[in-house]
N, C-alpha and C positions, 0 to 999 in steps of 0.2 A: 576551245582548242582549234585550231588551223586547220582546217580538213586536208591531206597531201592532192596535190591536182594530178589526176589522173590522164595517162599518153596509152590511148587504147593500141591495139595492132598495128601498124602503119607500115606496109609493102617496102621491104629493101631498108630501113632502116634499123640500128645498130642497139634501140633500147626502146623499147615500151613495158606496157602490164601486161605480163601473160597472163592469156585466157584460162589457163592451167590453174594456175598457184598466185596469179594476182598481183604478184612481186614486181615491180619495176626493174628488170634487170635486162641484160644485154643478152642478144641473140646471133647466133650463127646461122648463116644461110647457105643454100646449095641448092641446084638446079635438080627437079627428079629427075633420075634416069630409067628407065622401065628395059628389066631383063626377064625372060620369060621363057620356059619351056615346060611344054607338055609332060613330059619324063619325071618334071619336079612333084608333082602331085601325086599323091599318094594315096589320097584318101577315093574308096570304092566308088563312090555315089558321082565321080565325075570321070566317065571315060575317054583315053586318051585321045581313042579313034576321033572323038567327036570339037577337039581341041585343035586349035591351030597353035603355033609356035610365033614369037618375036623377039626382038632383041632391036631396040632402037633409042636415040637418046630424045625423050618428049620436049617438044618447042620449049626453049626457054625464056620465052616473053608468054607461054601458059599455063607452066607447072612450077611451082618451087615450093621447096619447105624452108621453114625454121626451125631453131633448136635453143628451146630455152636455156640459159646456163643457171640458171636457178635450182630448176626442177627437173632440167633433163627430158621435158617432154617437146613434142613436135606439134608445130602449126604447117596447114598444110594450105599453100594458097593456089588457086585456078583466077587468072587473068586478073590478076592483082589483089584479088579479097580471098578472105579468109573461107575455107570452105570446109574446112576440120582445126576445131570444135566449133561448134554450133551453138558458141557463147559468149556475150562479151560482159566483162566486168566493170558493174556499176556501181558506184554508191547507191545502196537502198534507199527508195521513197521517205520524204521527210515524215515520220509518225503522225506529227499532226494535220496530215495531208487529208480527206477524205476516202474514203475506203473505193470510190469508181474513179479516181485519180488515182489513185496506187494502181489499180490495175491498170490503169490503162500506162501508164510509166510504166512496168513491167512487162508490157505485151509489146511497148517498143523496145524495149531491151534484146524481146527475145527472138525479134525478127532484123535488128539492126543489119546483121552480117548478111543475110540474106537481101534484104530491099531499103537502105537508108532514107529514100522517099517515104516508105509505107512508116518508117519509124518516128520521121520529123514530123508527119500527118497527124500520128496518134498524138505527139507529145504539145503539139499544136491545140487538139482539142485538150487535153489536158491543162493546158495553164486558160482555156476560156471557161474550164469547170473550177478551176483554180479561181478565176474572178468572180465567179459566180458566188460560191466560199467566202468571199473580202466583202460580198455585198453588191457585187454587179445583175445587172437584170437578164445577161445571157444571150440576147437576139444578134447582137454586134460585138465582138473583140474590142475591135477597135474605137467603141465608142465607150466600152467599161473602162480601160484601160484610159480614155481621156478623165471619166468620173473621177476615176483613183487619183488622176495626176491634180485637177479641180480639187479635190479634197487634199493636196500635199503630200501627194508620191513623193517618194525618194528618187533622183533624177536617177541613181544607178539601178532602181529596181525599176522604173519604168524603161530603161534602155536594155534589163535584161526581158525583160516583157515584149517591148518589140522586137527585139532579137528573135524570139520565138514564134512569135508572129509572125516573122517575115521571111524567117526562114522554112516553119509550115507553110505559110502562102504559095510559097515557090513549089514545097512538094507535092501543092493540088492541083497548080496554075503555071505556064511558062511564065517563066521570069528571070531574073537578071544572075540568078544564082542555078548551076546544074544541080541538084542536090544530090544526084547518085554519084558525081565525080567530086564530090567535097563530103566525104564522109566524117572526116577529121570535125568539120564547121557544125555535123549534126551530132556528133559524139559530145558538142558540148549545152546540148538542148538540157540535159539530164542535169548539169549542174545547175544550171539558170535555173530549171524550176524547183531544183531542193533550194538554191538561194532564193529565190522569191517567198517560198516558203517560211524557210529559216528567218527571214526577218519581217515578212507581215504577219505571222502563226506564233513560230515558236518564241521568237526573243521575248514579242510581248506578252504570252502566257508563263516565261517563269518569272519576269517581273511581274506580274498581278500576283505570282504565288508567292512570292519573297515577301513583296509588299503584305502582301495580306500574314503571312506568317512570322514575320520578323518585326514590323513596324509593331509600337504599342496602340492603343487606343488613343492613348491621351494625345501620344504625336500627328497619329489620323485627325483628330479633333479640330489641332493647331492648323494644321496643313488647308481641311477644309474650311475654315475662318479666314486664312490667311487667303486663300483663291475665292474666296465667297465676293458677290455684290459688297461694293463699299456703302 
């Protein structure tokens, strides 16, 4: 089945996934306004004496919200990113991933909105633990990643590999890419490595399991005679 492609938050535009409810749907926007008096408070534990008063309309190249039409609920951004919720929505880690790759895919998830540097970083070491997984030796990325292509990468999985690659590279090292101001380009690290996944892990273990469950013996037999030394 087609995974649906995922359009995380994106500042001033008219549809993405809210962080809320996950829906792709359209949002309304509005600058915050901050109105404010001492008087309003009610509650004891904050004295009025000790409160100042304002009323003023906060910069609106600093403050603004959205308003999901889905869910009805509000994203609240400061200087164009997201600063309320303190979540962004990802497709979960592909299953047959390793259990310190799943975490570390999830530690960038959960820091994305805060530092998209610190998240392309983790997801960077992530797919060199990910080659490691395929059979790479670990000291160089970029030299497993040549092994895999030598042994008959798939040109689209090795371009989603250096993708990741390079766009980690960039969040350790200046480079050609700002990574904090292309947040959109690291939102899409998370799918590269469940596809990386999904077809060097998963496709080919539920073909072994089909094969092995559905084939007869006798066709196994034919098959390997048929591939055997002539």
């Amino acid at each position: 089945m087609k995974k649906e492609k995922h359009y995380p938050p994106k500042y001033k535009t008219g549809e993405f996934h809210c962080p809320h409810c996950n829906v792709y749907a359209e949002q309304s926007w509005a600058y915050i306004y901050a109105s404010y008096s001492a008087q309003d408070l009610t509650l004891p534990i904050y004295p009025t004496k000790d409160l100042s008063s304002f009323r003023e309309t906060l910069a609106p190249e600093k403050w603004a919200i959205s308003k999901c039409k889905h869910c009805n609920d509000y994203i609240i951004w400061l200087d164009g990113k997201v600063v309320y919720p303190k979540t962004i929505n990802i497709e979960l880690p592909n299953d047959d991933l390793n259990d310190d790759i799943k975490k570390d895919y999830l530690e960038a998830a959960a820091i994305f909105n805060d530092s998209p540097r610190a998240s392309a970083a983790l997801l960077r070491l992530a797919l060199q633990k990910l080659c490691i997984q395929l059979g790479g030796e670990g000291s160089r990325l970029d030299d497993d990643i040549k092994s895999l292509v030598a042994k008959g990468l798939d040109s689209s999985i090795q371009k989603s590999m250096d993708f990741v690659r390079i766009i980690g590279n960039n969040a350790v090292h200046p480079g050609e890419i700002n990574v904090e101001e292309n947040a959109d380009l690291v939102s899409k690290l998370f799918r590269w490595i469940n596809f990386i996944a999904e077809k060097m892990l998963s496709e080919p273990k539920e073909i072994d399991e089909l094969f092995k469950e559905k084939i007869s013996e006798k066709a196994k037999e034919h098959i390997v005679k048929r591939d055997g030394p002539k």
